[in-house]
N, C-alpha and C positions, 0 to 999 in steps of 0.2 A: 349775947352770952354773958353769963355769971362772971364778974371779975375781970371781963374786958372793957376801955373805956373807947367808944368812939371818938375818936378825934378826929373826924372826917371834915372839913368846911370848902365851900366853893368858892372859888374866886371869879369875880367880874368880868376878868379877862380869860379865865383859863376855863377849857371846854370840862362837859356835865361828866367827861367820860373818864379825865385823870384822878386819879388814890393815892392818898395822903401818904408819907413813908411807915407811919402806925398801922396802915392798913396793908402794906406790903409784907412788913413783919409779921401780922396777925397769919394772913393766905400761906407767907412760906412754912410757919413755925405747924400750920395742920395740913399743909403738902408734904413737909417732912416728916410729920408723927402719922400720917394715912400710911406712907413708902414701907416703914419702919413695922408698922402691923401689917401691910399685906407681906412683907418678906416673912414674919414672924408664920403667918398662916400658911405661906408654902414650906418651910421649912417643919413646921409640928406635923404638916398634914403629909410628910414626907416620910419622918419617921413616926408615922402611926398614931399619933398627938399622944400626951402623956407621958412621952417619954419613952414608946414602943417603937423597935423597932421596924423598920420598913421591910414587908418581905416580898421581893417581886414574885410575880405567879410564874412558876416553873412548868416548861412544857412538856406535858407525857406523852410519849411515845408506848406502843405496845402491838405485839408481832404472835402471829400463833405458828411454834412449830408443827408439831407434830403427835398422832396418836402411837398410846402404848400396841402392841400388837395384840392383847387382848379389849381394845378400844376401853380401858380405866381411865388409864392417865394420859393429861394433854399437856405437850411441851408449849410455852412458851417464855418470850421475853417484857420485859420493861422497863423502861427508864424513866426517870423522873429529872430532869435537868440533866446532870452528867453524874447521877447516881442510878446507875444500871446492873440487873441482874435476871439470872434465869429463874424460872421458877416448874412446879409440875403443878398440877390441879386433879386433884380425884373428882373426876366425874360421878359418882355416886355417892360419895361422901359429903362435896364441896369442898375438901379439906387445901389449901394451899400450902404448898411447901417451898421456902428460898432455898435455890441450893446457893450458896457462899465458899467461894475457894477460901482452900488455906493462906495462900499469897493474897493481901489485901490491897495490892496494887493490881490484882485481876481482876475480870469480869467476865462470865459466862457468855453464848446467845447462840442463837439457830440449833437449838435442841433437834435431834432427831434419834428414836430409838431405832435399832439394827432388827433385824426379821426375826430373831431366835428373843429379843426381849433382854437380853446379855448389858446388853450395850447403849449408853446413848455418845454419840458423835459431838461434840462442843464447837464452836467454836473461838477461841481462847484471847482476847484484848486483853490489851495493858495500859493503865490512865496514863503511865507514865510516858508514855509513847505517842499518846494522842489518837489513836486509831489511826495511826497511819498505817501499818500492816498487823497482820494477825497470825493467828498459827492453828491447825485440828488437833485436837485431843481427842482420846476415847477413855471416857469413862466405865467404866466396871461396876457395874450395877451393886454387885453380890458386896468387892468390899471397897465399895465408896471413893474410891480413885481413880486419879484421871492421868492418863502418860499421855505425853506428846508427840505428836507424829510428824509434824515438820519445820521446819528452820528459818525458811528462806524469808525476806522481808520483803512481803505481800499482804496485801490486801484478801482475805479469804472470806466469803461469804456460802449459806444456801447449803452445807453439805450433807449427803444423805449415802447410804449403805448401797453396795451389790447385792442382787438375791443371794448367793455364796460366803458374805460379809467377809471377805476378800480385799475388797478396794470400796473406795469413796469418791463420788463422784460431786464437782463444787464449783462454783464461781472464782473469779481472781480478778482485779481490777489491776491494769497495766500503765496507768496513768492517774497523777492527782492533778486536778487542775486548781488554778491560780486564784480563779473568779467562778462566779456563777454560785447558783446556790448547789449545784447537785458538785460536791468534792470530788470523787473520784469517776472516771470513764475507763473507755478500752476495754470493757468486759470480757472474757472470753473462758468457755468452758473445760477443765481438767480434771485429770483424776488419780487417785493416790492408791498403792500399794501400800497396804497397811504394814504387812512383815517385814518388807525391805523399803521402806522410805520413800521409793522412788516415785516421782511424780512426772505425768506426761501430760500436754497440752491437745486438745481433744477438737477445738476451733481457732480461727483463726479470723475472725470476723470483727474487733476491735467495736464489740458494741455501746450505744452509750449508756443506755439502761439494760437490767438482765434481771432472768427472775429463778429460781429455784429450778435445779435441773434435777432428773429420777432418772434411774434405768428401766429397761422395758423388760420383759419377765426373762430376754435369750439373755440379761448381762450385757452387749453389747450396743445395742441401740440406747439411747436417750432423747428423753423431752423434754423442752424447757423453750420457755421466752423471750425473746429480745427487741431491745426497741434500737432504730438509729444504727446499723450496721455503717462504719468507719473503711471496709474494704467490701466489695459485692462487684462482680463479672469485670472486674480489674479497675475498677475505679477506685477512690482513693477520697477521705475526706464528706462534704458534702454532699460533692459529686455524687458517690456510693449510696448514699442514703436517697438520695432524690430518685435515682434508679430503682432501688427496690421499690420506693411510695410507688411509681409509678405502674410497677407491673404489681403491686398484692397493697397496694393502700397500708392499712393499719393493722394489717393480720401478723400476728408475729410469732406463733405457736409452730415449732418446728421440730421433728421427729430426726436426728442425724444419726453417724456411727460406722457406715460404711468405709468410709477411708477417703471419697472422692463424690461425697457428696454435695448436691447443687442446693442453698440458702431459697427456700421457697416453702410455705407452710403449708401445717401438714393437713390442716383441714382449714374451711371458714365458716362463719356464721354470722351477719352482719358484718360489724365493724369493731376492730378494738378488740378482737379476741386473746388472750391472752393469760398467764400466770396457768398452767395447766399441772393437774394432780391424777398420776393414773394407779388406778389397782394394784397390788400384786401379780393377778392373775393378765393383767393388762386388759382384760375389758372394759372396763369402764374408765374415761378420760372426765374430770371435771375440771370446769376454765369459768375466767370472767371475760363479760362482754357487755357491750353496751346495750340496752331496752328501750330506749327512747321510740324506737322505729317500731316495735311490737307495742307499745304502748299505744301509741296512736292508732295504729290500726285495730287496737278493741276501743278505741273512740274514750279512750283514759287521758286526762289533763297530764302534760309532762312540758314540765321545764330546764332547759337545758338537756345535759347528759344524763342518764339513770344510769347503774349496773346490776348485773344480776349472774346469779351462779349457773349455769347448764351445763349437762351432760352428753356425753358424745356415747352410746351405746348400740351394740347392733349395729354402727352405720345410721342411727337415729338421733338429731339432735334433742333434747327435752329441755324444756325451763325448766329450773326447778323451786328456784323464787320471783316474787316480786314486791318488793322491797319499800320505793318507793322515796328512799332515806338511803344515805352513805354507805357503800360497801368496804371495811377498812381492811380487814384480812380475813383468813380461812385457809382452812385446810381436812383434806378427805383420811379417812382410816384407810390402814392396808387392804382390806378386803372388800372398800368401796362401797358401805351399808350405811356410814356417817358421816357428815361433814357439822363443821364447828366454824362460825364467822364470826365477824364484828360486825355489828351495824351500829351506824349513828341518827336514831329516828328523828330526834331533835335539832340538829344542827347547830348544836352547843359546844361540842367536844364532849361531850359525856356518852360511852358507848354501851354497850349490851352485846354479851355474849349468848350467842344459839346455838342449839343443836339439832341439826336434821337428818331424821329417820328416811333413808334414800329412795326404799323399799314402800314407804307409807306416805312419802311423802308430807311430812307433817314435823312441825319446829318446835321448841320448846326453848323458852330462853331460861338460861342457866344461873341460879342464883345459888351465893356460895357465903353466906352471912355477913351481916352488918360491916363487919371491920374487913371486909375482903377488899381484893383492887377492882372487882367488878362496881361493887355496891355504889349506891348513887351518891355524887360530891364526890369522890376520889379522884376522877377524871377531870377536873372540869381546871 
């Protein structure tokens, strides 16, 4: 090298393999200046080289509520890291709308509009609190406010209207836990008295996952999903849950409301049935379940788990997709004629939103322009 002098010589007595102290100094002084640049190269390439900041990729989340009662608008949520809010979507327009509280310590989710169209149900977080419980509000369509409907510090999830728009019927988590990735457990289904406040506990089955509970057209019954029941035929714990796998496996779709009713679902189809959305009128029932098993047997390549959307009508089950790609959410109109999913055909994180015609049997995916949260790179 240029401007360094060798001063290496061997000695007689001393082996081929010992370096001079010139050469020791040379080795450390470019061990040292190598260290010195590679720290330089994690640290620029850290913050974005040039002097740009480093942005880590933030993970979105995104949830579909609910259709308007003239199937226009479609409720849903999203989050983008821990900046989260509700939004509507006009289906025929594409147009997306934020809706954004007044109080900028809130956050909207679980949109659901009430039977008359009056109303959408909220339900109402606070950053500052961490989602550790939440509260119902009912917003007013007409002039754009939202009053609160109850107090208690809970965990509220899923809530949806009485044919009557009378009461509310919702999820509640009774436990946060310590560890694990899923925070809260204990599920159990209630429901609220919208005039007088009062709220009553409707199950008592401490479950560990729970999915979106409806009423059925009499007002008193309800449907809804549960995984991991925590209490079943006086067991307790574990125990309880291994009992149920044992008699109905993974079926979780259960119709209650009687008073003194037995934990056993209300229909099956395969395996993994589950998340159930029923009509207005209560004929038609739509749920996800797994295709894996129907896949094969039309001699179709499948790996792993598939899902897919059917229908329970007549006492008939029907597929009604096949997919093929990630099922992320969905949800049916009051009158059972559309349903609205997520699919992930890629396996990227990047989703697409569908719409299908129930009656026709046929999808269309839903594009809502360039700068929307569907459009392509928003999700990823």
């Amino acid at each position: 090298m240029t401007g360094i002098k060798n001063t290496e010589h061997r000695s007689k007595s001393a082996p081929s393999t010992l370096i001079s102290d010139g050469r020791w100094k040379w080795l450390l002084a470019t061990g040292l200046f190598l260290i010195a640049f590679v720290l330089y190269l994690l640290t620029t390439t850290h913050n974005g080289l040039i002097g740009q900041v480093f942005q880590p990729t933030e993970k979105v989340k995104m949830r579909l509520g609910g259709f308007s009662p003239d199937n226009r608008l479609l409720t849903y949520d999203f989050c983008r890291g821990n900046n989260c809010y509700a939004g509507l979507l006009d289906l025929h327009s594409g147009k997306v709308t934020k809706l954004s509280p007044p109080d900028t310590d809130e956050w909207w989710s679980s949109g659901c509009f009430s039977p008359s169209g009056k109303y959408l149900v909220f339900v109402v977080n606070r950053k500052a609190e961490n989602s550790r419980w939440s509260q119902l509000g009912l917003f007013d369509i007409a002039t754009k406010s939202l009053t609160k409907l109850t107090h208690s510090q809970s965990l509220k999830e899923f809530p949806s209207f009485s044919p009557d728009e009378k009461r509310l019927i919702y999820a509640q988590a009774n436990r946060e836990r310590k560890s694990g990735q899923t925070r809260f457990s204990d599920w159990d289904i209630y429901e609220l008295d919208i005039d007088t406040g009062q709220e009553r506990r409707l199950t008592n089955y401490e479950f560990f996952l729970i999915g979106s509970p409806f009423y059925l057209p009499d007002g008193k019954k309800f449907i809804f999903s549960g995984d991991a029941p925590s209490r079943f035929l006086g067991k307790v714990g574990r125990e309880a849950n291994e009992a149920y796998k044992k008699l109905y496996q993974d079926n979780t779709i259960f119709i209650l409301g009687n008073g003194a009713d037995e934990l056993r679902p209300a229909f099956t189809n395969g395996q993994l049935s589950h998340s159930p959305k029923v009509s207005m009128d209560g004929k038609r029932i739509m749920y996800k379940a797994t295709s894996q098993d129907l896949n094969r047997l039309a001699g179709q390549p499948t790996l792993g788990y598939t899902y897919d959307l059917f229908m329970l009508e007549d006492g008939r089950h029907r597929r009604l997709t096949n997919l093929k790609s990630s099922l992320r959410g969905m949800t049916m109109s009051s009158d059972g004629s559309l349903i609205a999913f997520f699919s992930e055909p890629e396996g990227n994180g990047e989703i697409e939103l569908w719409l299908l015609d129930v009656l026709l049997n046929q999808s269309k995916r839903i594009e809502t322009g360039a700068d929307s949260l569907f459009s392509k790179g928003h999700n990823k």
